[in-house]
mmCIF file of the N, C-alpha and C atoms, coordinates in Angstrom:
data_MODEL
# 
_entry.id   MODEL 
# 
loop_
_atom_site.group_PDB 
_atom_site.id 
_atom_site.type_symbol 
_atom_site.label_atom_id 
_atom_site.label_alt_id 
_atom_site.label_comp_id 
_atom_site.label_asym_id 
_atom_site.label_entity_id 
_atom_site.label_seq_id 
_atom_site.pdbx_PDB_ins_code 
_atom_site.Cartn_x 
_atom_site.Cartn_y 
_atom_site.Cartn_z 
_atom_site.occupancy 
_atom_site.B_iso_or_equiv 
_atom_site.pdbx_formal_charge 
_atom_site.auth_seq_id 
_atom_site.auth_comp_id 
_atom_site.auth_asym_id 
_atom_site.auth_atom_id 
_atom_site.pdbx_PDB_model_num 
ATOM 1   N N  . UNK A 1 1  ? 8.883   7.913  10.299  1.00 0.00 ? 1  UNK A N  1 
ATOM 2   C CA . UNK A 1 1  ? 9.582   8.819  9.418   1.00 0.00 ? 1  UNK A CA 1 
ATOM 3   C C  . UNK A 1 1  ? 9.968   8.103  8.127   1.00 0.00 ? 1  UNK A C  1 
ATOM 4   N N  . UNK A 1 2  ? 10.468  7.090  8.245   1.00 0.00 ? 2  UNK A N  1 
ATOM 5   C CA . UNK A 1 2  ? 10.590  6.137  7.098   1.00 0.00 ? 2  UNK A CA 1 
ATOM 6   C C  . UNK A 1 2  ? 9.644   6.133  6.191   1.00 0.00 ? 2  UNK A C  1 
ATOM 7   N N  . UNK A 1 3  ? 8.510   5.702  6.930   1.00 0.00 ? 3  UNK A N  1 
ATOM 8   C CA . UNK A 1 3  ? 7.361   5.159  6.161   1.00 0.00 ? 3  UNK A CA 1 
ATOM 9   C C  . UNK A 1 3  ? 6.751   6.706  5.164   1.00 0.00 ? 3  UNK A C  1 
ATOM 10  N N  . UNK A 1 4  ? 7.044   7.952  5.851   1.00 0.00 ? 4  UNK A N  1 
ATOM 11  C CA . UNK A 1 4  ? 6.730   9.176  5.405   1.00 0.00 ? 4  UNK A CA 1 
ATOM 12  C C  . UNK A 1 4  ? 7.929   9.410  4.147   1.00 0.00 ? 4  UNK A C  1 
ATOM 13  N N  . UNK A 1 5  ? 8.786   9.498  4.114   1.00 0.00 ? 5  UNK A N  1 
ATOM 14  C CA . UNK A 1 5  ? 9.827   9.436  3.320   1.00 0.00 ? 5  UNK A CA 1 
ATOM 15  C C  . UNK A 1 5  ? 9.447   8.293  2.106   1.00 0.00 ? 5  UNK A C  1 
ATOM 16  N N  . UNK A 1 6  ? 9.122   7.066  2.037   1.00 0.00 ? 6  UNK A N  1 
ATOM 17  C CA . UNK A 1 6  ? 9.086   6.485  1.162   1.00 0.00 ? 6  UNK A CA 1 
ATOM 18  C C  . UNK A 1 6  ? 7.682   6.621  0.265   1.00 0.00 ? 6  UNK A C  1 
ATOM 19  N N  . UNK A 1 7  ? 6.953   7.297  1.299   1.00 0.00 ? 7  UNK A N  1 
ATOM 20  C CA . UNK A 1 7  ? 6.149   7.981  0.580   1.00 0.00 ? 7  UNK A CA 1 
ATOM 21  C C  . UNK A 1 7  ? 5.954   8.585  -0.451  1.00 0.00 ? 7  UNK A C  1 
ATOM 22  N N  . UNK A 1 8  ? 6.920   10.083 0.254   1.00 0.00 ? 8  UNK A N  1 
ATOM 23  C CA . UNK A 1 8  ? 7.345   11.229 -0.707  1.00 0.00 ? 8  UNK A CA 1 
ATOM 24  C C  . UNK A 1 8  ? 7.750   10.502 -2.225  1.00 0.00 ? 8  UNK A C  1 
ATOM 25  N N  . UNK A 1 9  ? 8.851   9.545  -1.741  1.00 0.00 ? 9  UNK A N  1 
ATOM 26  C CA . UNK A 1 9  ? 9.321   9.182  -3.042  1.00 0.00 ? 9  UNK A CA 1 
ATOM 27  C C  . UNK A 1 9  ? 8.390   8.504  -4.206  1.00 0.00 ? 9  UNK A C  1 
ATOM 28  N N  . UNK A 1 10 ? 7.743   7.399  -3.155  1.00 0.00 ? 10 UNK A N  1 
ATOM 29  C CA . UNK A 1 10 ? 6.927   6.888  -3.896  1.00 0.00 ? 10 UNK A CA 1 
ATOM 30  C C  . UNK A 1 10 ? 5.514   7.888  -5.220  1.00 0.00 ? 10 UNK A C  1 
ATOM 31  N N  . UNK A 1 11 ? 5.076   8.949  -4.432  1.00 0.00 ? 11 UNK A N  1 
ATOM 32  C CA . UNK A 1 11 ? 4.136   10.213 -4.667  1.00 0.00 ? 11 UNK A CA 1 
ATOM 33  C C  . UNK A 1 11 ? 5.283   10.566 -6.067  1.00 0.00 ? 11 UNK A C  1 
ATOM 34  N N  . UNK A 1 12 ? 6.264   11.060 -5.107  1.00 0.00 ? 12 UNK A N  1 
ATOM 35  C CA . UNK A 1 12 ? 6.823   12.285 -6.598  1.00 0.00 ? 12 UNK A CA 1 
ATOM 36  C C  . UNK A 1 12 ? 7.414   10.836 -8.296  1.00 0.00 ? 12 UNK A C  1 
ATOM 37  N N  . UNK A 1 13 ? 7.832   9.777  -7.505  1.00 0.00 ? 13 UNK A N  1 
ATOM 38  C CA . UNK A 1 13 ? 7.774   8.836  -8.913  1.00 0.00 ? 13 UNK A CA 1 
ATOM 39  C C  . UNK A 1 13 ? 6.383   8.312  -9.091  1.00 0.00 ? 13 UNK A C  1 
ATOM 40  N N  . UNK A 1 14 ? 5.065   8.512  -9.159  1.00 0.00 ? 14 UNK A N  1 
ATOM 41  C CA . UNK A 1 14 ? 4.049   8.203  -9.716  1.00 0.00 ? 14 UNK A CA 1 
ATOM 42  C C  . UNK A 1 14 ? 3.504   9.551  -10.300 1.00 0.00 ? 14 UNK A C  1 
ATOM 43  N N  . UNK A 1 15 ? 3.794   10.285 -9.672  1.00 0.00 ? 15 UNK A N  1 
ATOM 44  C CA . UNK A 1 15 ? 3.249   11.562 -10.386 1.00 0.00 ? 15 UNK A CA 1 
ATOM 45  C C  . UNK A 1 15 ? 4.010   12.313 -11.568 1.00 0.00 ? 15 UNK A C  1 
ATOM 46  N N  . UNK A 1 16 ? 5.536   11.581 -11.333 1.00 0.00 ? 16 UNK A N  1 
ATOM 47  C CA . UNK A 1 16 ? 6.422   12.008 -12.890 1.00 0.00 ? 16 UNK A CA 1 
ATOM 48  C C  . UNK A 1 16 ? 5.622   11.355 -13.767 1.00 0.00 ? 16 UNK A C  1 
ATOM 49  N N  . UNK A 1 17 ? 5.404   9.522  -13.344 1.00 0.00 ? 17 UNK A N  1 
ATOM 50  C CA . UNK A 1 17 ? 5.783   8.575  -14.358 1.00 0.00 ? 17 UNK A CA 1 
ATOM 51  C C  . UNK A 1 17 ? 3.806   8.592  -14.748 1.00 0.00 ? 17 UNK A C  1 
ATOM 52  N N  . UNK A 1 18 ? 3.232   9.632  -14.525 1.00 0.00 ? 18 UNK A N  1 
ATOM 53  C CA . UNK A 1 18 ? 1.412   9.507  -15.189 1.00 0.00 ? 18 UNK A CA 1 
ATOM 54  C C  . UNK A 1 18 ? 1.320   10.922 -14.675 1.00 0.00 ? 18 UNK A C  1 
ATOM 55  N N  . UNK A 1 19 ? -0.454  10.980 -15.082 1.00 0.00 ? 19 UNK A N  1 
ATOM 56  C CA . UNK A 1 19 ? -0.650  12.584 -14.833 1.00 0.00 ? 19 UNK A CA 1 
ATOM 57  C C  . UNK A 1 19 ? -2.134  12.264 -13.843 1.00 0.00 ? 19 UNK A C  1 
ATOM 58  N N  . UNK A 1 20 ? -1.653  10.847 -13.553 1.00 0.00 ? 20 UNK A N  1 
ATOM 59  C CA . UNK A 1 20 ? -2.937  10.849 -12.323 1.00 0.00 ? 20 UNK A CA 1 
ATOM 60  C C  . UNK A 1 20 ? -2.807  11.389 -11.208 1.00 0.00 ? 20 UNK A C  1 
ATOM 61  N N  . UNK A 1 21 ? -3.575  11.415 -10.566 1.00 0.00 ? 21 UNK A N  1 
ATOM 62  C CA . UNK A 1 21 ? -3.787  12.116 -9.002  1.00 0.00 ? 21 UNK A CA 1 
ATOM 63  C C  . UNK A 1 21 ? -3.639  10.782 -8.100  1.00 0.00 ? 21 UNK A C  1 
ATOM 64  N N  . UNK A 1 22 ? -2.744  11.283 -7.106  1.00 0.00 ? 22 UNK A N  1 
ATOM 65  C CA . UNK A 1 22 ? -2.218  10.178 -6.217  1.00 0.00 ? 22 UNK A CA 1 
ATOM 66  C C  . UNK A 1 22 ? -4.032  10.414 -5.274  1.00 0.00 ? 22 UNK A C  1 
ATOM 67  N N  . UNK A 1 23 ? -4.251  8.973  -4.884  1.00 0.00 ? 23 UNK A N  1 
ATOM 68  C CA . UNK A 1 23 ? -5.376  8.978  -4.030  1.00 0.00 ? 23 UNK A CA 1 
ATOM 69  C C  . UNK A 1 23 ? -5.404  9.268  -2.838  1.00 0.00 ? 23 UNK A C  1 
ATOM 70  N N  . UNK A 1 24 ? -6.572  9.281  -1.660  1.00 0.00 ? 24 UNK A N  1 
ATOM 71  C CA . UNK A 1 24 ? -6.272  10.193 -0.373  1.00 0.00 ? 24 UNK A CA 1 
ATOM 72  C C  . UNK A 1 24 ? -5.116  8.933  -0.149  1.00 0.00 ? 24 UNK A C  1 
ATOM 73  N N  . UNK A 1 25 ? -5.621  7.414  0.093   1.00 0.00 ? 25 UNK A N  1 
ATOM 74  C CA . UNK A 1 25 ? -5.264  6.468  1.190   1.00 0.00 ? 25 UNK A CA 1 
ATOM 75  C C  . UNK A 1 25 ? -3.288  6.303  0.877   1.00 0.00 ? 25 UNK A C  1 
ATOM 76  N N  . UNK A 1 26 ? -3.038  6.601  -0.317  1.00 0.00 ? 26 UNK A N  1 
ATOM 77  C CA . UNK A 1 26 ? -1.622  6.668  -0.472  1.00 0.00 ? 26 UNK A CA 1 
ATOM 78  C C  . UNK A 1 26 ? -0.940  7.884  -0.194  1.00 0.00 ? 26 UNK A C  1 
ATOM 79  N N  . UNK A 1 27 ? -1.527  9.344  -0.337  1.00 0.00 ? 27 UNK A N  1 
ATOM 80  C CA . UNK A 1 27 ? -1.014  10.624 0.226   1.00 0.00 ? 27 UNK A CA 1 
ATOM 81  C C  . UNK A 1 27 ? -1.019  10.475 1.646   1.00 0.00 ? 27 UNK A C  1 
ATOM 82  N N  . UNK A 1 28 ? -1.896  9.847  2.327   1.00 0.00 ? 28 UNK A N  1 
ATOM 83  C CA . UNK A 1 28 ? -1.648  9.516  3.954   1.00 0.00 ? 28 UNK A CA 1 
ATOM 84  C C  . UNK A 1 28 ? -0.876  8.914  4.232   1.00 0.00 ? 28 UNK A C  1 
ATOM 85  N N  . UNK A 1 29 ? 0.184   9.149  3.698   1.00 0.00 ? 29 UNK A N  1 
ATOM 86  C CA . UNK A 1 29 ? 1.247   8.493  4.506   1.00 0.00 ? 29 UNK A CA 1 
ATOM 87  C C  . UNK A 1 29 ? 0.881   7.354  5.846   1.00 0.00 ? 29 UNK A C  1 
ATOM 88  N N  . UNK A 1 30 ? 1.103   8.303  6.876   1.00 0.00 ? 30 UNK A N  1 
ATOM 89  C CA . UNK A 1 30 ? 0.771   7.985  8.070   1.00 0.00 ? 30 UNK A CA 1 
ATOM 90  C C  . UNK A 1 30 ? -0.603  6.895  8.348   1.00 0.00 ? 30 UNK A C  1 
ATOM 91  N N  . UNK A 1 31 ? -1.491  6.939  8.089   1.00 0.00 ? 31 UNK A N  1 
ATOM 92  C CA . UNK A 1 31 ? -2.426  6.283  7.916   1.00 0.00 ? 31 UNK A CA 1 
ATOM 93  C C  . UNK A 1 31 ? -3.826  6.923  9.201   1.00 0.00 ? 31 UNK A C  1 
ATOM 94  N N  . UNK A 1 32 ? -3.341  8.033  9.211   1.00 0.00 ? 32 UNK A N  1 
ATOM 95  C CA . UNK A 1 32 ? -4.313  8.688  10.263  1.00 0.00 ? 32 UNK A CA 1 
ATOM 96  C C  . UNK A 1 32 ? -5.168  8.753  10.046  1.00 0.00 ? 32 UNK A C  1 
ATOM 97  N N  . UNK A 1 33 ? -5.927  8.942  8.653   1.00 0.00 ? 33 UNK A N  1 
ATOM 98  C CA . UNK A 1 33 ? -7.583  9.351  8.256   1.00 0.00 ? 33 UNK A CA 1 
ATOM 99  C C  . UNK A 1 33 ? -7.119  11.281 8.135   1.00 0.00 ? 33 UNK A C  1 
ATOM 100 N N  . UNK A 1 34 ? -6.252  11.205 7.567   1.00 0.00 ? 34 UNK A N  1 
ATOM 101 C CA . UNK A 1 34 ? -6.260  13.147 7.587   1.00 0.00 ? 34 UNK A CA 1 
ATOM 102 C C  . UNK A 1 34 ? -4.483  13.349 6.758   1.00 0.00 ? 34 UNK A C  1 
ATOM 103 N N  . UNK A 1 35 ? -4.789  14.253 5.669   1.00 0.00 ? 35 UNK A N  1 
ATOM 104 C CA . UNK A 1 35 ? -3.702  14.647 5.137   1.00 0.00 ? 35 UNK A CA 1 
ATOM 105 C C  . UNK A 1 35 ? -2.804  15.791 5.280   1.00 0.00 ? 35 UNK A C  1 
ATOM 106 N N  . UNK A 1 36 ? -1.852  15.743 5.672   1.00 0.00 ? 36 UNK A N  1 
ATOM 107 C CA . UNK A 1 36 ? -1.146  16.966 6.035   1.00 0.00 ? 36 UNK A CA 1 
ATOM 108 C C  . UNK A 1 36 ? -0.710  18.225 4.897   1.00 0.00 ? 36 UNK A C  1 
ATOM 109 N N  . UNK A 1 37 ? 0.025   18.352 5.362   1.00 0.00 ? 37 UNK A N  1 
ATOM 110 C CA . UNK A 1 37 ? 0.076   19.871 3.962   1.00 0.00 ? 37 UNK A CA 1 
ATOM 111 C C  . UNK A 1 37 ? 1.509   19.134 3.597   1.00 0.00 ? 37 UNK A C  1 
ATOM 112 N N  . UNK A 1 38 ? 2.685   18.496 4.337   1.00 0.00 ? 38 UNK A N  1 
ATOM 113 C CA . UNK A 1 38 ? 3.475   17.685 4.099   1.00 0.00 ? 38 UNK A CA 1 
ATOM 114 C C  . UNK A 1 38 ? 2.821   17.008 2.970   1.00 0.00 ? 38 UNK A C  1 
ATOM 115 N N  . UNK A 1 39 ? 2.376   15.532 3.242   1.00 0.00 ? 39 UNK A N  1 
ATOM 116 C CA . UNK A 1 39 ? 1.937   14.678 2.836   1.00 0.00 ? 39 UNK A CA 1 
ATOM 117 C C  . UNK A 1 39 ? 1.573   15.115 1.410   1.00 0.00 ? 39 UNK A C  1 
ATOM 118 N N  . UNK A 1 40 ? 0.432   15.922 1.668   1.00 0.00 ? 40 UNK A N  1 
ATOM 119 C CA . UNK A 1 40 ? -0.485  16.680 0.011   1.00 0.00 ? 40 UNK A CA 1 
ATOM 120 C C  . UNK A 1 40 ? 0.806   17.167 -0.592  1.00 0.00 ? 40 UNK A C  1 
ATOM 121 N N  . UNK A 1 41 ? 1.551   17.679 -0.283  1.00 0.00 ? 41 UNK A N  1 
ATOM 122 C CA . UNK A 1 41 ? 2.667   18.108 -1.033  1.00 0.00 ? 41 UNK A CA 1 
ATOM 123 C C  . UNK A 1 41 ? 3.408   17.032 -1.808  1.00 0.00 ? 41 UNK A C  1 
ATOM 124 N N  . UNK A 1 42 ? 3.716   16.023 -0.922  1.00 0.00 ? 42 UNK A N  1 
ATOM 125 C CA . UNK A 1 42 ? 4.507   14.932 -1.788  1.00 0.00 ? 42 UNK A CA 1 
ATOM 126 C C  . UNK A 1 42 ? 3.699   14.279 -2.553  1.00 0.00 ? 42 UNK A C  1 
ATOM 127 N N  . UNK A 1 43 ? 2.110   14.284 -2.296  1.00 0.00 ? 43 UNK A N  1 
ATOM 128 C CA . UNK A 1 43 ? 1.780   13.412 -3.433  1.00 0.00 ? 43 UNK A CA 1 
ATOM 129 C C  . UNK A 1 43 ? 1.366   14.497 -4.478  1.00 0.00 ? 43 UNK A C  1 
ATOM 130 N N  . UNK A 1 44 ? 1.235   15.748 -4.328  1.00 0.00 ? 44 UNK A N  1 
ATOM 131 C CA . UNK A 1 44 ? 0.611   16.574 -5.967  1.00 0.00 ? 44 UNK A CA 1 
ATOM 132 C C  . UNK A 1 44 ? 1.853   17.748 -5.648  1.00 0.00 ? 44 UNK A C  1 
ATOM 133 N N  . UNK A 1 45 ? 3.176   17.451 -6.221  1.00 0.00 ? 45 UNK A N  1 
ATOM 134 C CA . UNK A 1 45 ? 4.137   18.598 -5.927  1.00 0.00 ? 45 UNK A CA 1 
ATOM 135 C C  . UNK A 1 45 ? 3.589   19.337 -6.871  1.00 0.00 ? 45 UNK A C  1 
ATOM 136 N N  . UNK A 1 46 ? 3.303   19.664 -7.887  1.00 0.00 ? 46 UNK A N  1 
ATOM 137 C CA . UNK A 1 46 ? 3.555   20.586 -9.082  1.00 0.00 ? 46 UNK A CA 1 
ATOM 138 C C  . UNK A 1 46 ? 1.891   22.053 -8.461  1.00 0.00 ? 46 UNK A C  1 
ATOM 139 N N  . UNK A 1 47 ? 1.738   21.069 -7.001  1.00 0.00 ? 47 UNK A N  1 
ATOM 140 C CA . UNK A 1 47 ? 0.333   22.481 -6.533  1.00 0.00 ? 47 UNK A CA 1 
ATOM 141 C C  . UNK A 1 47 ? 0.904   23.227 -4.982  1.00 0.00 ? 47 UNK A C  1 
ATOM 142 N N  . UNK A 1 48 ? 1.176   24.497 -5.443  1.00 0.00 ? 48 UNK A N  1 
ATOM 143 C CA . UNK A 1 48 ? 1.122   24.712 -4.532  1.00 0.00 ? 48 UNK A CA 1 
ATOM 144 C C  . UNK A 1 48 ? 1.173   25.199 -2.765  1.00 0.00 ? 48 UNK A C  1 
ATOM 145 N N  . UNK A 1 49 ? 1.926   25.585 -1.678  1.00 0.00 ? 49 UNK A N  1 
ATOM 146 C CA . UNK A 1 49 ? 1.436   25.644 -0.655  1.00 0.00 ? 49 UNK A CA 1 
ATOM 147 C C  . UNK A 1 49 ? 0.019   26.359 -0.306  1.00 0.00 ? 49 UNK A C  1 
ATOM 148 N N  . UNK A 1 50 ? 0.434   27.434 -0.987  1.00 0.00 ? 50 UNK A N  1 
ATOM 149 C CA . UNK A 1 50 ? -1.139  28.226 -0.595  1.00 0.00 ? 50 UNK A CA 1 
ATOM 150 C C  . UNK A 1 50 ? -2.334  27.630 -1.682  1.00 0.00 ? 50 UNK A C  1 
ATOM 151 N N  . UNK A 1 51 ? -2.128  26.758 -2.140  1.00 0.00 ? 51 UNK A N  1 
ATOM 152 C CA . UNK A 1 51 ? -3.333  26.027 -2.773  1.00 0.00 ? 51 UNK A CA 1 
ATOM 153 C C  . UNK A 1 51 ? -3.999  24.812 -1.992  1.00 0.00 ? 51 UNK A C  1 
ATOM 154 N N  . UNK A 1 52 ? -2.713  24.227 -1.157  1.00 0.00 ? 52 UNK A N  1 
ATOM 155 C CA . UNK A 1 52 ? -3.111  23.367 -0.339  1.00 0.00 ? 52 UNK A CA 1 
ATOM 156 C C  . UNK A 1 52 ? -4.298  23.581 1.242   1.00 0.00 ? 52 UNK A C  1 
ATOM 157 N N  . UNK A 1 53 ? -3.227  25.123 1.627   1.00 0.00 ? 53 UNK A N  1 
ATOM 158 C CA . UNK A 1 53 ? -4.084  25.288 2.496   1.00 0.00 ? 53 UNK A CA 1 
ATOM 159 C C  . UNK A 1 53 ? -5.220  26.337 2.195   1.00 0.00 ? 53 UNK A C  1 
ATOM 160 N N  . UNK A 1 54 ? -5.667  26.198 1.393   1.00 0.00 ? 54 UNK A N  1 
ATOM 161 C CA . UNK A 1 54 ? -6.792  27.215 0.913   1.00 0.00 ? 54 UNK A CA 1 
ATOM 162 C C  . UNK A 1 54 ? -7.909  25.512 0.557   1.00 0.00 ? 54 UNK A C  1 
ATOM 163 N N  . UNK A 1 55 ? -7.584  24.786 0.695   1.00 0.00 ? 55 UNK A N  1 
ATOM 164 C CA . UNK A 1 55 ? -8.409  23.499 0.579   1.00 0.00 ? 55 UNK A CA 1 
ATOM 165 C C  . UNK A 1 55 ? -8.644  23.138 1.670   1.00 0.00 ? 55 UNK A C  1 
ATOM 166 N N  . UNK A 1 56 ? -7.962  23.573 2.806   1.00 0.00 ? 56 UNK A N  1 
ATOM 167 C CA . UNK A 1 56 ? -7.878  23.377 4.191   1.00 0.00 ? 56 UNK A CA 1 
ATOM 168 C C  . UNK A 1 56 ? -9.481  23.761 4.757   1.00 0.00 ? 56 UNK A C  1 
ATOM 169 N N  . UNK A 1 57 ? -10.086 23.831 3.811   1.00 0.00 ? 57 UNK A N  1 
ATOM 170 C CA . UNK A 1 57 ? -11.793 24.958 4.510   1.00 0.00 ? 57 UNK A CA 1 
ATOM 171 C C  . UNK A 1 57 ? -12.417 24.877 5.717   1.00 0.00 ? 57 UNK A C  1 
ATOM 172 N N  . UNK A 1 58 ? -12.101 23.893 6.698   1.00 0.00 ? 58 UNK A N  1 
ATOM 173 C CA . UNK A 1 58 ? -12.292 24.167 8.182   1.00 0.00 ? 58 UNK A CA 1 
ATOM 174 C C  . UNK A 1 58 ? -10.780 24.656 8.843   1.00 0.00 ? 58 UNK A C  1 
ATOM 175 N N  . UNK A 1 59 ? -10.070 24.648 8.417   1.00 0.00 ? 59 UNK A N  1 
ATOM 176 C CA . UNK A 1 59 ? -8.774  25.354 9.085   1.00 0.00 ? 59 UNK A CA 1 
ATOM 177 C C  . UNK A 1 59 ? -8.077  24.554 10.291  1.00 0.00 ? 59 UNK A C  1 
ATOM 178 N N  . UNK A 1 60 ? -8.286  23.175 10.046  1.00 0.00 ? 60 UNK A N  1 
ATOM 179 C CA . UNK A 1 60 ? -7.844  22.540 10.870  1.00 0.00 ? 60 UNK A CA 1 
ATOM 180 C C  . UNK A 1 60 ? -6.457  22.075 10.953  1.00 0.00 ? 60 UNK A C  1 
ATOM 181 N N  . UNK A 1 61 ? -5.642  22.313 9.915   1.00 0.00 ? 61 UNK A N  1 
ATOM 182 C CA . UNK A 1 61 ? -4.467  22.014 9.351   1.00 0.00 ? 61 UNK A CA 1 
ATOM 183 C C  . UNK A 1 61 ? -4.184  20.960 9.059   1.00 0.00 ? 61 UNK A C  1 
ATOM 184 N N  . UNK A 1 62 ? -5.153  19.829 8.373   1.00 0.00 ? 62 UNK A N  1 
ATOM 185 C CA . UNK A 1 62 ? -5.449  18.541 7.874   1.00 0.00 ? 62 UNK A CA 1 
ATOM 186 C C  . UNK A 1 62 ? -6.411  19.047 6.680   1.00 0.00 ? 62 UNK A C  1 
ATOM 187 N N  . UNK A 1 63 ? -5.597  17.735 5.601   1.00 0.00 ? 63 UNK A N  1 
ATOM 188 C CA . UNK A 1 63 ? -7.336  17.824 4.698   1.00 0.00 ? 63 UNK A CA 1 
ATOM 189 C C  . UNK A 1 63 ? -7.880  16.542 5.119   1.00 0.00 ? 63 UNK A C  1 
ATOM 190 N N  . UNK A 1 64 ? -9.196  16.261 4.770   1.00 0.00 ? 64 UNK A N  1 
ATOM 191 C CA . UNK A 1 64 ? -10.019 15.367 5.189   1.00 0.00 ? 64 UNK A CA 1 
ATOM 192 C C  . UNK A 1 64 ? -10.336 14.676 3.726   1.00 0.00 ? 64 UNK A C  1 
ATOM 193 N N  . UNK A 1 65 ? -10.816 13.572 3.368   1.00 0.00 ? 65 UNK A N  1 
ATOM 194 C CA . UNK A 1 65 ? -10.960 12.836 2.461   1.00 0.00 ? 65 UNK A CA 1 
ATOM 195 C C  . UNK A 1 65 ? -11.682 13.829 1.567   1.00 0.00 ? 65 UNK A C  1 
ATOM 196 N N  . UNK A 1 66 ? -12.489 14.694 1.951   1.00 0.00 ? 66 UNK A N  1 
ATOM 197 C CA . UNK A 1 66 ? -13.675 15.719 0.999   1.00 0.00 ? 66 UNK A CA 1 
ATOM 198 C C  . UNK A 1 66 ? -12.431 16.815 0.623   1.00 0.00 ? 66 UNK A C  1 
ATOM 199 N N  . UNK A 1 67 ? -12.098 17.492 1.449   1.00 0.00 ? 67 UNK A N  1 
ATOM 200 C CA . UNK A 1 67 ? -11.174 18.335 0.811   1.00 0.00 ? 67 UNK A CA 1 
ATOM 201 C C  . UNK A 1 67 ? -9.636  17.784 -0.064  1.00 0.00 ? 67 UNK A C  1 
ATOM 202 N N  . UNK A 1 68 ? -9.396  17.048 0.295   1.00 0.00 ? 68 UNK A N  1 
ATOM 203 C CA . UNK A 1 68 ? -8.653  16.363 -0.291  1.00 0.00 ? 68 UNK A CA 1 
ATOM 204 C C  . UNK A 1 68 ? -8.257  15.958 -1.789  1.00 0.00 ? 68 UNK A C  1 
ATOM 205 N N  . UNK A 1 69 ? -10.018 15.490 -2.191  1.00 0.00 ? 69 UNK A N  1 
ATOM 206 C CA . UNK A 1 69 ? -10.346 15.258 -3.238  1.00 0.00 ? 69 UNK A CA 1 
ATOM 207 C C  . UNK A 1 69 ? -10.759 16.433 -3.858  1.00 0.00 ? 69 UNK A C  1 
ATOM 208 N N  . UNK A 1 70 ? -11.304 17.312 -3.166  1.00 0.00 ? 70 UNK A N  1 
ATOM 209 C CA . UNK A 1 70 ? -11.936 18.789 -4.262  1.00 0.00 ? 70 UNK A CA 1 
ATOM 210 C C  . UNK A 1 70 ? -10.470 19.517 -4.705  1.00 0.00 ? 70 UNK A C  1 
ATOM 211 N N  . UNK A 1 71 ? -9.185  19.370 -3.863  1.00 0.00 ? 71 UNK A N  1 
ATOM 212 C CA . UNK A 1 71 ? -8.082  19.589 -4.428  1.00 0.00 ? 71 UNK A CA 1 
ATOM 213 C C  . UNK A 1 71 ? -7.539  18.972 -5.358  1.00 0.00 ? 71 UNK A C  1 
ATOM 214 N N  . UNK A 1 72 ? -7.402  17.842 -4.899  1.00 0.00 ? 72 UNK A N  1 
ATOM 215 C CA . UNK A 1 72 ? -6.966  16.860 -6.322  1.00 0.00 ? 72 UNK A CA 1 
ATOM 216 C C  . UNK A 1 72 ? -7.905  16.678 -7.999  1.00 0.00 ? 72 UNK A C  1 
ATOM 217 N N  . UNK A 1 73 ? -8.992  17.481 -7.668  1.00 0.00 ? 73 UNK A N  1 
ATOM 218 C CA . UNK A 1 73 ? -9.921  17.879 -8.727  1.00 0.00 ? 73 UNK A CA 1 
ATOM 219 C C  . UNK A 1 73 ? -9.630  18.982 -9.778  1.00 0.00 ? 73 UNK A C  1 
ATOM 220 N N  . UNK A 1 74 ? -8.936  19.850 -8.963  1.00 0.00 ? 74 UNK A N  1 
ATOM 221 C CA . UNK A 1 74 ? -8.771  21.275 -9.695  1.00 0.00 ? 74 UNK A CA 1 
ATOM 222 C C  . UNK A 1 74 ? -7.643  21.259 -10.838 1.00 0.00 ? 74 UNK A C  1 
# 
């Protein structure tokens, strides 16, 4: 939970302080190989819920490195 939390913070102060796109391996928090709708949230706040899971395109309730990135594209 920690490590998810310092996340968030970390995500929402890189995304004030530039207008880059946080990458998958730092939005994973967790380090699972899969991004949550949590997670995607803290690293691209200014998109979103139903943008997130509309990137979701197998409906698994993870994005995967491919969807991930076609979100962080738009």
């Amino acid at each position: 939970m920690k490590k998810l939390l310092l996340a968030m913070g970390f995500a929402a102060f890189s995304m004030a302080a530039s207008a880059e796109t946080v990458e998958f391996a730092t939005a994973d928090a967790d380090g699972n190989g899969a991004v949550t709708m949590e997670e995607a949230m803290a690293a691209m706040p200014n998109v979103s819920s139903d943008t997130v899971a509309a990137a979701d395109s197998d409906g698994d309730g993870v994005l995967t490195v491919a969807e991930y990135e076609a979100l962080a594209s738009q």
